[in-house]
N, C-alpha and C positions, 0 to 999 in steps of 0.2 A: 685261634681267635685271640684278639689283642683287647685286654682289659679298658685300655686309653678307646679303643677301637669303637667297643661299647657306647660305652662312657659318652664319645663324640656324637655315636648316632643320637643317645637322648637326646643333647643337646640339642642337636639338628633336629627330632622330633617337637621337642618346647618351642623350638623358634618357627617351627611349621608352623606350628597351635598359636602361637602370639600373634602371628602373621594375619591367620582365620577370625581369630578373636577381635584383632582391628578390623577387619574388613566386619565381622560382625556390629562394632561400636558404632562404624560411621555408617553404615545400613539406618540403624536401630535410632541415631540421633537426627539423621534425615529424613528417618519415615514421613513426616510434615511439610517438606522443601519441596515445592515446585518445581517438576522436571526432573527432582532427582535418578537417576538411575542405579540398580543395585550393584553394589561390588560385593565377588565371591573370589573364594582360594580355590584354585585348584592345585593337589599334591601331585608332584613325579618324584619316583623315585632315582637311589643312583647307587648303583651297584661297584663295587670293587671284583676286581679278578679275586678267586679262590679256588683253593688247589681240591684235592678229594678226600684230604684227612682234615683240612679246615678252611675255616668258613670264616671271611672277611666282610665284617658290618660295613654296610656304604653309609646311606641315610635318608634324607627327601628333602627338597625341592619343594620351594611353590610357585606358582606364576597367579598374578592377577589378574582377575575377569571381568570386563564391565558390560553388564547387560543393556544397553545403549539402545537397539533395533527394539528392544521389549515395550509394546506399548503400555503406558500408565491409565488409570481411569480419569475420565474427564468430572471434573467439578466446575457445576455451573456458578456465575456469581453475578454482580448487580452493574458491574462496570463495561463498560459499550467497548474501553479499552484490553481488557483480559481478555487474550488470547492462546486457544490451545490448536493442536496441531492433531487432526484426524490420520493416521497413515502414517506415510515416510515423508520423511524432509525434516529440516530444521530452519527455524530460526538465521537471519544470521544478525549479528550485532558488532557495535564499535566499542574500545575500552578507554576508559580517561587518555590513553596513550596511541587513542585511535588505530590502532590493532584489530580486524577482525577475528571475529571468534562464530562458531556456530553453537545455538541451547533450543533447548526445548522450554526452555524456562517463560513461559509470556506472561506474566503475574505485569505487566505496564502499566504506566501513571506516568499524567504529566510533567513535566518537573517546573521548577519555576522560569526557563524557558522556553517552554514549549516542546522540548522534547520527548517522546515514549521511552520510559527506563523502565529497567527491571527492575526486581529487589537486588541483586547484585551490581547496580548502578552501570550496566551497560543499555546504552543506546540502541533501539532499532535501526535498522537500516530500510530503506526501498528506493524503487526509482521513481524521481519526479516526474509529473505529468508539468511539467513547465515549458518543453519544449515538442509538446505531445503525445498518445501514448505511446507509454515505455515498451520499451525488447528488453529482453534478458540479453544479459552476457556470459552464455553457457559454461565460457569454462575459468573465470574466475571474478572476485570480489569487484572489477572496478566498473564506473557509473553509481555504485550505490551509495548515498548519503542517507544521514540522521534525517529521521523524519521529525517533522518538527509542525507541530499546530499551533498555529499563533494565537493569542492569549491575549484578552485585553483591549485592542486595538481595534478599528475598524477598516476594513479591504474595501478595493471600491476596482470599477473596472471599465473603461470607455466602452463604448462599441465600437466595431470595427466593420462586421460584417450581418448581415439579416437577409430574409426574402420577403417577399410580398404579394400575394396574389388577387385575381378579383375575378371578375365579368366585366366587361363592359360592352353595354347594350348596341346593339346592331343597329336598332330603329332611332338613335337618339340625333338629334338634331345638330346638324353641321354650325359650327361657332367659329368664328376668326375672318380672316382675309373673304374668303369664300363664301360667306351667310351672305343673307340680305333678310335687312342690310349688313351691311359688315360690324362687328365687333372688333374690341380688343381684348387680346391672350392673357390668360394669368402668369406668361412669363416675361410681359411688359410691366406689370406690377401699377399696372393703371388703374385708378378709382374704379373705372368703368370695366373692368376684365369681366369675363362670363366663364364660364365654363360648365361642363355638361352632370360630372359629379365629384365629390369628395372625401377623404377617410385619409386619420390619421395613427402614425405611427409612433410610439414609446421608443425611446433611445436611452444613451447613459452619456453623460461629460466623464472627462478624466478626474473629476472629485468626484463622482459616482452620483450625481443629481438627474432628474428625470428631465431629460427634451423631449417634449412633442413635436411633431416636424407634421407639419401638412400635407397632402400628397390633394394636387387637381388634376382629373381628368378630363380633356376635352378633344371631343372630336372635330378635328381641323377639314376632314375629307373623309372620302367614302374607305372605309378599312384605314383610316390615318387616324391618330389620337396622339396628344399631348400630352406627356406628365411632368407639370413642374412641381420641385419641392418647396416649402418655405418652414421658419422656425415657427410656432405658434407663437410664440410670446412676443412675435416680433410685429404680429398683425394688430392693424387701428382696431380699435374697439366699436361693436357691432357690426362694423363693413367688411373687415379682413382687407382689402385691398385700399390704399395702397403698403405693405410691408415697408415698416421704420428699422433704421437704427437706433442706437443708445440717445443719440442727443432728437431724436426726431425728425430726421430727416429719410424721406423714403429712399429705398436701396434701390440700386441702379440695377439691379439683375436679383435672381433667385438664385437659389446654393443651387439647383439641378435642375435640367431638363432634359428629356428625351422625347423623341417620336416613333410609334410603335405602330408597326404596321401589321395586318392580319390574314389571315384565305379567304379571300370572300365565298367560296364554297366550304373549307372546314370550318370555320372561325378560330384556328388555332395562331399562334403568331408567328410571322417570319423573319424577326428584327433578331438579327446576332452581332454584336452579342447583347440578351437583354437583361442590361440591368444598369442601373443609374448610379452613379459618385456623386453622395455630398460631402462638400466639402466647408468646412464651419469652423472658423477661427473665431468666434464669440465669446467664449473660456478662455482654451487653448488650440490650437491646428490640430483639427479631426477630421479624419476620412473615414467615411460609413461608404462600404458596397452593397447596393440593395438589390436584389435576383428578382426577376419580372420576368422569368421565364416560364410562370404557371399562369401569364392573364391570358384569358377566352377574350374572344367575342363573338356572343350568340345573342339570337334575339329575344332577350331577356332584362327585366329593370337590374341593373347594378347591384351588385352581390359581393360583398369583400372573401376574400378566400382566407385561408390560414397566414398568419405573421408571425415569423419567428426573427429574432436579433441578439447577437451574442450582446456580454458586458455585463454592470452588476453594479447595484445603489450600493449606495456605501452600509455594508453590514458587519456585525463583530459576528464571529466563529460562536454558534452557540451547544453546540454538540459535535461529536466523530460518530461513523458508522462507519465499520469494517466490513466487506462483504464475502461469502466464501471464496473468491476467486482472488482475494487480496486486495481488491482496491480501496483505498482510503478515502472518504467521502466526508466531507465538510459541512454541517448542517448550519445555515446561517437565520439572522433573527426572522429573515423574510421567510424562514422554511426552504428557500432557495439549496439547492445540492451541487456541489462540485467536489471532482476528481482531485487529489493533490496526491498521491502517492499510489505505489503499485506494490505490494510486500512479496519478494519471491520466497522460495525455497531452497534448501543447499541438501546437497547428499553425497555419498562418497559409497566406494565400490565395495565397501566393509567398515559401516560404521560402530562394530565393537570394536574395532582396534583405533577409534580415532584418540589421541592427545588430550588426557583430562587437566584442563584448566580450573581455575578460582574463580565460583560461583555458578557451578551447573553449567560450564561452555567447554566447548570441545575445538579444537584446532588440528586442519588433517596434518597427516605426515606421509611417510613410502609405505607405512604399515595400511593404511586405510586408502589410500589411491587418492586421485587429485578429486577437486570440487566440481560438483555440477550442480548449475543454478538453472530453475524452470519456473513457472508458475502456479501457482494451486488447482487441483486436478486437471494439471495436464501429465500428462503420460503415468510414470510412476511416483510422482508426487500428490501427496494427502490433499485434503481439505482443510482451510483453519476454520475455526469453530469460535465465535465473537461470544464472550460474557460467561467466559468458559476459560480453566486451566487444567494443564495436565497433573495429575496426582504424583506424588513416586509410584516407582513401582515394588518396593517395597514391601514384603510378609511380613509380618512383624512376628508371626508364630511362628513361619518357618525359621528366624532368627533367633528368637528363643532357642527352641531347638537345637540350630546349631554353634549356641553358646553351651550349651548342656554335654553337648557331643565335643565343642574342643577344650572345654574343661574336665572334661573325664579323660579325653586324651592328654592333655595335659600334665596332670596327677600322674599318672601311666608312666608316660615318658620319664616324669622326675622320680619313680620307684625304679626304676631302670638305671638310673643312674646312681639312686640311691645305693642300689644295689654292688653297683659296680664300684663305690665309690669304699661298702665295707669290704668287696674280695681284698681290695686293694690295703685294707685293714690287716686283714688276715694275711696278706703275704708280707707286709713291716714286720707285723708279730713273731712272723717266721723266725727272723732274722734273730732279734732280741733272744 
């Protein structure tokens, strides 16, 4: 056995234990960190060949361990934007140098642009609902951007499209060409127009201001009816007909009409396709398509049905609502709700071997297999959990512990060499 031989293993035992011991310090200083995950040593050994009169010290080895897959405990907290993550999946975020990274870490806040950072100053990412809802791009980072909540400002959104529905009465009284005596149509825009009933519609301009739009129905024939459009603010005062322009002079036509025909045995309607284009350059050039594919008519007084119309007054962003399935929801001053984001998830075929980054983010490599992005509780992806962060997962006793354990090792190993270091005494002394 070789004194040096010794001598070397302690060494190589000290620098086990240093090894343990840092992995202890940065445990013990992250207990508090968001997302963190614990790193642990583990020892191998390493053997030298030896013969059968003697025995060759090898030493040890350590490799380090990141317990990553280990879920942390959830801590709830006050912010609509803290986010933690139920299950598997990660995070994924962008870095100053727009680098994707994947964390557990969702401690977010706005910043003064509007976008969700972490304490470690990485960006969320998700997919915009700007061009609809989002798909995932299963097998890597692209489609995804910084999500960003606009701040300050006020959104506004035209209409573009709505429906409309109603009843309109069977029994009611033939108006136009056809009465007697004869009338004229409200889509003559004549003093004198009749028609049989009316109800009006809420729209949006491209400054996000409220249009009311008129809607007349009249019955021209038997199973026949008229719908013209008009702006409300565009009609004389008390009479509604005839509809002015800006300098007051009456308009030569109405922004819509159509002619709707129906079963005279169902009352359902047979006009395809039914639904009416106004078109309104009064602001700006707007095209609203209105759906009139739910009017009846039965023999009943006039009954408006459900109205719906996309678009949006001009309101500033007054709150975020995160939902467990990731979507990003925009709470406006009107209480109004919309979509703006979709947050996935990322995971990898062995996420303790993924690539430890600066500030609790992980980046894969060939050791943890490539990226898969999904949704929130779809397949084997978690749930995220709003107003809520992940804990570490961190012991703090167990660390103790095993600072207790690699400083006794420690001591050990350096009497070992201490030891070895007086043979080596005694064999000088020899000489002298």
């Amino acid at each position: 056995m070789s004194i040096f031989g010794t001598m070397k293993t302690a060494v190589a035992g000290m620098n086990a234990q240093a090894n343990r011991l840092g992995t202890v310090g940065d445990n013990i200083a992250n207990s508090s960190t968001v997302g963190y995950k614990r790193a642990s040593t583990e020892f191998s050994s390493l053997v030298l060949p030896s013969g059968s009169s003697s025995y060759q010290s090898g030493g040890v080895t350590t490799n380090i361990r990141y317990s990553i897959s280990e879920q942390g405990n959830l801590a709830y907290t006050t912010s609509s934007t803290d986010l933690a993550i139920q299950g598997n999946g990660f995070f994924v975020v962008q870095s100053a140098n727009e680098q994707a990274y994947m964390t557990r870490a969702g401690a977010f806040q706005k910043d003064s642009e509007g976008y969700l950072v972490n304490s470690a100053g990485y960006k969320l990412m998700g997919y915009s609902y700007a061009a609809g809802a989002p798909a995932a791009v299963v097998n890597g980072f692209d489609g995804l951007v910084p999500i960003q909540i606009g701040q300050g400002g006020l959104t506004a959104q035209a209409s573009t499209r709505g429906s409309f529905g109603a009843n309109l009465n069977a029994d009611a009284v033939v108006v136009g060409p056809l009465a007697t005596p004869v009338t004229t149509l409200p889509s003559s825009n004549d003093p004198t127009a009749k028609y049989s009933d009316k109800s009006s519609l809420t729209a949006y301009d491209s400054l996000g201001r409220q249009v009311l739009y008129d809607f007349y129905y009249t019955k021209t024939d038997a199973n026949k009816w008229e719908v013209t459009v008009y702006r409300q603010d565009q009609a004389t005062p008390g009479t509604g007909f005839p509809y002015v322009d800006s300098t007051g002079t009456p308009l030569t036509s109405s922004l819509s009409d159509i002619t709707l025909e129906f079963d005279p045995a169902t009352g359902k309607l047979t006009t395809t396709p039914a639904s009416i284009t106004i078109t309104d350059s009064t602001t700006s050039p707007q095209t609203i398509e209105i759906d009139l594919s739910t009017m009846t008519q039965f023999g009943a007084k006039f009954t408006p049905g459900k109205a719906t119309i996309d678009g949006k007054a001009a309101n500033a962003i007054k709150d975020v609502e995160i939902d467990k399935d990731g979507t990003v929801y925009a709470i406006y001053d009107d209480s109004s709700v919309e979509p703006l984001y979709r947050i996935p998830l990322a995971t990898v075929a062995s996420p303790d071997k993924l690539t430890i980054e600066t500030g609790n983010a992980y980046s894969p490599g060939a050791a943890s297999g490539v990226v898969i992005i999904g949704f929130p509780n779809q397949g084997n992806f978690g749930q995220i959990v709003d107003n809520a962060v992940e804990e570490s997962n961190v012991d703090l006793a167990g660390e103790l512990t095993s600072m207790i354990e690699a400083q006794r090792s420690y001591t050990a190993n350096s009497k070992v060499f201490q030891t070895g270091a007086d043979i080596m005494d005694v064999l000088i002394n020899l000489k002298r």
